[in-house]
N, CA, C and O of each residue as an XYZ file, in Angstrom:
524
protein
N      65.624    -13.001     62.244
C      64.623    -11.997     62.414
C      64.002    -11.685     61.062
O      64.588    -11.479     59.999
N      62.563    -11.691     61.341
C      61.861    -10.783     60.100
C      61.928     -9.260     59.610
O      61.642     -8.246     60.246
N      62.280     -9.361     58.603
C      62.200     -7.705     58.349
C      60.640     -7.150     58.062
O      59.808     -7.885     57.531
N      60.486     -6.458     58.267
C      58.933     -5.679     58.506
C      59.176     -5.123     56.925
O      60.347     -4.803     56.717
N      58.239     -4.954     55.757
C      57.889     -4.754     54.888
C      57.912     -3.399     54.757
O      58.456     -3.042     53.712
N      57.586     -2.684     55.321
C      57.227     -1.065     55.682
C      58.661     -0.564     56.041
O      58.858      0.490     55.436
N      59.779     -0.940     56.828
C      60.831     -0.535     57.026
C      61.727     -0.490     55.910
O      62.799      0.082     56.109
N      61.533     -0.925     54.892
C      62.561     -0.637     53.770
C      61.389      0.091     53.067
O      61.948      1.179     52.926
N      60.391      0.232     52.627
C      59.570      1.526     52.249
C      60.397      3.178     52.976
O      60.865      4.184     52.444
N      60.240      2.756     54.295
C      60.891      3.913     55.377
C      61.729      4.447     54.811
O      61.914      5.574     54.350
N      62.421      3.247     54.890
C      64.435      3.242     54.340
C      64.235      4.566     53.017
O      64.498      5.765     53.107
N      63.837      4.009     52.173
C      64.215      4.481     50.717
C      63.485      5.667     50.939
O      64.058      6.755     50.896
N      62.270      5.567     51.174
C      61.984      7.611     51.632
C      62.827      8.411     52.275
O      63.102      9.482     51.733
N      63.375      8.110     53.456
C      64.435      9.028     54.243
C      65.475      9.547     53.115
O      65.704     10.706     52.767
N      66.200      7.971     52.514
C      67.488      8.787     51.718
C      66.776      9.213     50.445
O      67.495      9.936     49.755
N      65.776      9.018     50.018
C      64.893     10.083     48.803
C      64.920     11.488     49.081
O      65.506     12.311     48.378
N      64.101     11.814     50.396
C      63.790     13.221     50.508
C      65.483     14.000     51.032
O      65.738     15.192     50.862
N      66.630     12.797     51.785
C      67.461     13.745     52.086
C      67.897     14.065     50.743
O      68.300     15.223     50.636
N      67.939     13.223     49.473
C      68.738     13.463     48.250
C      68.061     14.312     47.639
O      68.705     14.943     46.801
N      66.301     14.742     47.805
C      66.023     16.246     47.170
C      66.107     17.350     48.277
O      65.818     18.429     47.759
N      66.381     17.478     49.541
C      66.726     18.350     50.463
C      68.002     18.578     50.141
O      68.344     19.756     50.039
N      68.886     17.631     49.935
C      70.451     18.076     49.633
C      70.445     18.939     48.486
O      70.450     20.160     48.644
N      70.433     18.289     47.073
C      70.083     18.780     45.957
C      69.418     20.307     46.003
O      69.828     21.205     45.267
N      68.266     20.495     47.027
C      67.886     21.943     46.836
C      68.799     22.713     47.175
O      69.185     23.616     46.433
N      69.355     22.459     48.488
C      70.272     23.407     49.505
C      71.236     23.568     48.503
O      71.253     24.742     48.132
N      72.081     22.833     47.890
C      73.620     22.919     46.877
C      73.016     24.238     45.887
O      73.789     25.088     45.446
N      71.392     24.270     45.592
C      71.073     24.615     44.488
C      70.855     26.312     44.604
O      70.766     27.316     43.898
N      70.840     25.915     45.874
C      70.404     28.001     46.417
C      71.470     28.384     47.071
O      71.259     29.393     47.743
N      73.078     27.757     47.168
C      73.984     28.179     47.738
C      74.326     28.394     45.742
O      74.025     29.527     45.368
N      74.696     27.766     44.972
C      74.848     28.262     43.882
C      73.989     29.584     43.348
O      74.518     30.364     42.556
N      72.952     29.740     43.714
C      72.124     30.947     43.453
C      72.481     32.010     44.115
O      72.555     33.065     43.485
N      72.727     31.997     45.251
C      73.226     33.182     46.573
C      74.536     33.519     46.316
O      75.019     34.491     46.896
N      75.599     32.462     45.048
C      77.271     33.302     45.145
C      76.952     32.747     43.458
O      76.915     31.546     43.189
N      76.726     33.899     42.357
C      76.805     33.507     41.552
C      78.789     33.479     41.058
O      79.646     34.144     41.639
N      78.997     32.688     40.083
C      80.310     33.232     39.236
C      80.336     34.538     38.415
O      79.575     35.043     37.590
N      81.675     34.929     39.043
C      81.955     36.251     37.860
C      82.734     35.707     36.658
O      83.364     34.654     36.564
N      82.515     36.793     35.661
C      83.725     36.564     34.491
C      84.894     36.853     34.832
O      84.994     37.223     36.002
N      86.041     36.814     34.098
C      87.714     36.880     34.473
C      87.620     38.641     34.263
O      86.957     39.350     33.505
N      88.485     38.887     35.182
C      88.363     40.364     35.446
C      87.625     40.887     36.360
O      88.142     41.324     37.389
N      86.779     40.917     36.225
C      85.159     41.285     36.747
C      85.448     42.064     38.108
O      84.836     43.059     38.498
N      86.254     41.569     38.603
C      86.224     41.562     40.557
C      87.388     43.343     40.092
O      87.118     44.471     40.505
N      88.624     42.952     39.146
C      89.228     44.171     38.990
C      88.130     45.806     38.554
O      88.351     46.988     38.816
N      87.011     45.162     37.845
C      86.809     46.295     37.222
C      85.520     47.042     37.955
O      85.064     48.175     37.801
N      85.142     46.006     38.769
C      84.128     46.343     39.972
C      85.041     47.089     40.852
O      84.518     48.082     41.357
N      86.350     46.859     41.188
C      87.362     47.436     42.327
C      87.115     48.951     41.849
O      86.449     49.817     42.417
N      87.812     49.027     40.687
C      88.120     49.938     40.416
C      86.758     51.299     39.723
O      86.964     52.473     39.417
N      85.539     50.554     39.687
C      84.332     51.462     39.408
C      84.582     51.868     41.061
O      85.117     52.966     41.211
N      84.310     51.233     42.116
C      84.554     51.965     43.336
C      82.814     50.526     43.499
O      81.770     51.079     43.846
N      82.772     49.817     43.385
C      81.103     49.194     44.060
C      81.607     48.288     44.696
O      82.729     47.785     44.649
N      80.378     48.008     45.547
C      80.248     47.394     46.547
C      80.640     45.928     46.792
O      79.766     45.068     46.685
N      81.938     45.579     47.125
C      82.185     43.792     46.626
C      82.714     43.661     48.597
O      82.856     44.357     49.602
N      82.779     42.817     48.301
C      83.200     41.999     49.520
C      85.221     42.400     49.589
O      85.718     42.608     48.482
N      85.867     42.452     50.408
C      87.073     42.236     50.361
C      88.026     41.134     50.424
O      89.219     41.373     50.612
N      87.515     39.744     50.257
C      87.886     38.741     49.759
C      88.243     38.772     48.244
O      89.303     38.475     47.693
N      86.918     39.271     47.658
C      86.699     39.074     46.160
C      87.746     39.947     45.332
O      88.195     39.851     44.190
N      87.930     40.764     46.293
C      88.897     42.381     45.387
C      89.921     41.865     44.988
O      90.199     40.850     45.626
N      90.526     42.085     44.307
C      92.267     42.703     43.609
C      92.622     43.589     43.947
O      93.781     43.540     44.359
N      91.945     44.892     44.007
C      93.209     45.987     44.468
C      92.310     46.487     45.847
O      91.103     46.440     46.083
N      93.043     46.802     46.346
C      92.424     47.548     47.526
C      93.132     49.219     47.938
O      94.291     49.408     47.568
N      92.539     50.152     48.549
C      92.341     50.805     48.877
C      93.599     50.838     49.848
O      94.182     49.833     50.256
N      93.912     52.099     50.142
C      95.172     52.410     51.329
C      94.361     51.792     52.634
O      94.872     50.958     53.380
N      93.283     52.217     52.771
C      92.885     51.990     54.219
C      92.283     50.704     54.492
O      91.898     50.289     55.585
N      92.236     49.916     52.967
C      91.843     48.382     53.201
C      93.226     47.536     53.299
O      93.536     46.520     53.921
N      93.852     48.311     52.503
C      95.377     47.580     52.535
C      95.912     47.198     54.189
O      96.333     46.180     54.738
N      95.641     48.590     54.611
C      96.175     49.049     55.588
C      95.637     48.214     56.887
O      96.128     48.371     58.004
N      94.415     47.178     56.568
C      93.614     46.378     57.491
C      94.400     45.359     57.131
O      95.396     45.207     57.838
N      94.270     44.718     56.364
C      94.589     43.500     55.237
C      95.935     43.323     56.490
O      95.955     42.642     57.515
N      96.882     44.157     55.949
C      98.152     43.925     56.802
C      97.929     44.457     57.898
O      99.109     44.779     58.042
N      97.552     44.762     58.623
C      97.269     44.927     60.215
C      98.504     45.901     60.391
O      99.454     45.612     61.118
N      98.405     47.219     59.582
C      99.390     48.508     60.090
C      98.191     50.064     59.789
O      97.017     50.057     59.417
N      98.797     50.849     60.022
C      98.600     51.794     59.584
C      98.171     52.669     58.539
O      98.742     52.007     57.672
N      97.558     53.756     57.775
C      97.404     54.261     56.735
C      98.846     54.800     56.643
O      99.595     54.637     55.679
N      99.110     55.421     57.703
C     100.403     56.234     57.446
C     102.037     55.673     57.189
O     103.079     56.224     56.834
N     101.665     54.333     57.558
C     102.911     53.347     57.824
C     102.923     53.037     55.870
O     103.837     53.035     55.045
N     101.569     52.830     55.775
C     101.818     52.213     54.053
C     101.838     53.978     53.321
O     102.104     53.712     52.149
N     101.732     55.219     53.376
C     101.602     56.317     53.017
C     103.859     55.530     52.941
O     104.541     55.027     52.049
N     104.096     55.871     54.325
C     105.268     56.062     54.486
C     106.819     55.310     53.253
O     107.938     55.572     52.810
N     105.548     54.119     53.260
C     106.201     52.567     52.426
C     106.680     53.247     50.867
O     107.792     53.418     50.367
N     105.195     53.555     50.345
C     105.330     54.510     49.060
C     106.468     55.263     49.001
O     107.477     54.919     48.384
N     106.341     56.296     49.630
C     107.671     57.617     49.762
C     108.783     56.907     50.098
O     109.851     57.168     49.544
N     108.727     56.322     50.658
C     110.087     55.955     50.817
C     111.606     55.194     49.551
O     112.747     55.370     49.123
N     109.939     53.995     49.517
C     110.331     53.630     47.725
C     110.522     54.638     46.736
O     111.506     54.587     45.999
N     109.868     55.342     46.668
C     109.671     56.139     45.706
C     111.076     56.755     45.666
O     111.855     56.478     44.753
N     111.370     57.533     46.593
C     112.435     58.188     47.338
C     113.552     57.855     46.698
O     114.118     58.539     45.846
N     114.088     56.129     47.356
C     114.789     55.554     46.914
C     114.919     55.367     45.371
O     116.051     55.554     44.926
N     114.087     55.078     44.619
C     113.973     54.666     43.358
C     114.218     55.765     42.043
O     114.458     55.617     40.844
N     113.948     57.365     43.278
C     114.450     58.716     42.067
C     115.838     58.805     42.651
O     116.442     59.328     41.715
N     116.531     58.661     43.404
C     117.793     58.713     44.105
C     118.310     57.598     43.466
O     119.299     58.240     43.113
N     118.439     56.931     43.185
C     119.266     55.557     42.882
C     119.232     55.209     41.409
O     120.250     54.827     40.833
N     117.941     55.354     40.733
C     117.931     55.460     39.311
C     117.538     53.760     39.010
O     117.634     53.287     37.877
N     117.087     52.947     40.207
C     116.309     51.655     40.413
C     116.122     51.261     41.804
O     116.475     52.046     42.684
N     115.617     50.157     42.097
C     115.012     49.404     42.940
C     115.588     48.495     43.179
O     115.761     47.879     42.128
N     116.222     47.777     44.359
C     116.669     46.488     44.634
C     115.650     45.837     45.341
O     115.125     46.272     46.365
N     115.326     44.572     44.659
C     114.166     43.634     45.519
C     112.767     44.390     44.603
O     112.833     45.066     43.576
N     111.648     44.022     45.330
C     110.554     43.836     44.760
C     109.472     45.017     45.399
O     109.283     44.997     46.615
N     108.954     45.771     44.780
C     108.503     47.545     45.230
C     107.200     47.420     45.632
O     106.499     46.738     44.885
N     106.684     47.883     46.594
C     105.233     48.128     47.116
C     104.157     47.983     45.826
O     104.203     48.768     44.879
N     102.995     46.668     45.921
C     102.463     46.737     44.334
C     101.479     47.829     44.516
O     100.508     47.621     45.244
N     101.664     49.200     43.811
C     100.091     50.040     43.985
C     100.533     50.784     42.722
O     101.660     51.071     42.319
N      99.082     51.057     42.119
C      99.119     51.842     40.867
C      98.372     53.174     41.307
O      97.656     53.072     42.303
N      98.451     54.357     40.709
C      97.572     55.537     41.039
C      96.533     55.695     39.749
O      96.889     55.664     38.571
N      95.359     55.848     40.160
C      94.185     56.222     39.170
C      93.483     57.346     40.103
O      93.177     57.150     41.279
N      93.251     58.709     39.304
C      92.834     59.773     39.431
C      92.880     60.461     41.033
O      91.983     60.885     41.762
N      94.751     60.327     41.241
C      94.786     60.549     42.462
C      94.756     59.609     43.583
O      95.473     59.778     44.568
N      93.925     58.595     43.462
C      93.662     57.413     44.419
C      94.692     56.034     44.475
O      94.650     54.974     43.851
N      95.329     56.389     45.184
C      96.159     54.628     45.686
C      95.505     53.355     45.167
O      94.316     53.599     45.376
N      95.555     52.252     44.665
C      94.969     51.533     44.644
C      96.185     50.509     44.461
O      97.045     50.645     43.590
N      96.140     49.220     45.614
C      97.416     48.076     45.770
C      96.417     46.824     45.515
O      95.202     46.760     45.703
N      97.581     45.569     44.887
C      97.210     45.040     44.237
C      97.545     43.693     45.528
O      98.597     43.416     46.106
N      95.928     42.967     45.651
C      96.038     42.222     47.027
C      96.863     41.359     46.660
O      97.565     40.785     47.492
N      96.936     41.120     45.467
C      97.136     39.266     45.052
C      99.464     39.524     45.215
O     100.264     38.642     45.527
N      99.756     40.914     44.877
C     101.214     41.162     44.892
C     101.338     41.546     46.493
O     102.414     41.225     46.998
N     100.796     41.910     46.983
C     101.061     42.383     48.905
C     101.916     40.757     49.102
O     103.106     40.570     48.848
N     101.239     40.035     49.457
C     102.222     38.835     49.681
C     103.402     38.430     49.493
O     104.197     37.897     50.267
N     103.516     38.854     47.870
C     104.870     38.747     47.478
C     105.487     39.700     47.856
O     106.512     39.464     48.496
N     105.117     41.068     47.618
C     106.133     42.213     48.394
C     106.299     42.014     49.788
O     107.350     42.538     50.157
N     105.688     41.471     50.695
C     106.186     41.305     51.920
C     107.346     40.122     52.564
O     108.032     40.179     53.585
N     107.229     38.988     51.437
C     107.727     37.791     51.762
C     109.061     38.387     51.272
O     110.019     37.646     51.493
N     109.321     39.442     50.717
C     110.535     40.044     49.999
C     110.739     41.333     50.819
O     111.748     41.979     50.536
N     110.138     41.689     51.549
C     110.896     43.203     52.303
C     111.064     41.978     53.715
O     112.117     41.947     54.352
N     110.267     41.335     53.948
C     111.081     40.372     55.019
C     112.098     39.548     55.002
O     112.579     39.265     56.099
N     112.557     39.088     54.073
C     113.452     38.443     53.986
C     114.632     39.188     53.576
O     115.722     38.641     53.413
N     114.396     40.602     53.385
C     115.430     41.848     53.121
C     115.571     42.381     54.538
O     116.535     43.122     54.729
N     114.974     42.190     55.295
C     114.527     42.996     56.323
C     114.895     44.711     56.284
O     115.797     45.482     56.611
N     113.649     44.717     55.702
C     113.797     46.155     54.982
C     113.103     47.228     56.187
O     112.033     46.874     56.684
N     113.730     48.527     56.637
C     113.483     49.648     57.606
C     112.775     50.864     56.748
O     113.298     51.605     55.916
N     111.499     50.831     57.191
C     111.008     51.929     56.743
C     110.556     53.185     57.342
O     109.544     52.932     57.996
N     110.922     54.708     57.426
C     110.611     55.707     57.884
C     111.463     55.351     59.347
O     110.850     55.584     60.389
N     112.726     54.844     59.438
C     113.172     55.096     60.406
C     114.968     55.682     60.464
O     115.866     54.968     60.018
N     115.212     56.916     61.017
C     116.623     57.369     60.591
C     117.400     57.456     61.992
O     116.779     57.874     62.970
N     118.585     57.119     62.100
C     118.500     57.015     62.848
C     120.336     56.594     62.887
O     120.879     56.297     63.951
């Protein structure tokens, strides 16, 4: 068979324009999520602005409280309880709820939730229950 002259003209336009159609699209998904600097996401948390909850480090009692699919009052409870334990005992066995307090406000640290849980589960640790 003959190849038609015009069909490899065709050819090389199609994968031309898909390689500047690709090229644009990569180029405005880089524009639409720029990079932050190291830190950045902590110190945005903690001004209190507007970020996504992927992006955060610390979160909020009531984001926490999504994050792990419980309660405000269940993680209120988690605190005191530790706490509890930790002025009674004079330490901590195992690994303590990660949250720091700034001006009154809870603030837990997403990236340690994991680890504190993979460690009160494998303690199988009872909280707020007497009994």
């Amino acid at each position: 068979m003959r190849a038609y002259p015009w069909t490899n003209l065709l050819a090389s336009l199609v994968i031309g324009a898909s390689l500047v159609l690709s090229s644009w699209m990569i180029q405005q998904g880089v524009k639409a999520k720029p990079s932050a600097p190291v830190g950045h996401e902590a110190v945005s948390a903690a001004n209190g602005s507007e970020r996504n909850q992927n992006d955060k480090f610390l979160l909020s009692v009531s984001e926490a409280a999504i994050y792990l699919n419980m309660t405000e009052d269940q993680i209120k409870t988690i605190i005191a309880t530790e706490a509890s334990q930790l002025s009674h005992a004079g330490s901590y066995q195992g690994v303590m709820f990660p949250y720091i307090q700034v001006n009154n406000e809870v603030l837990i640290s997403k990236n340690d939730l994991v680890r504190w849980l993979a460690d009160a589960s494998a303690s199988r640790r009872s909280y707020g229950i007497h009994g």
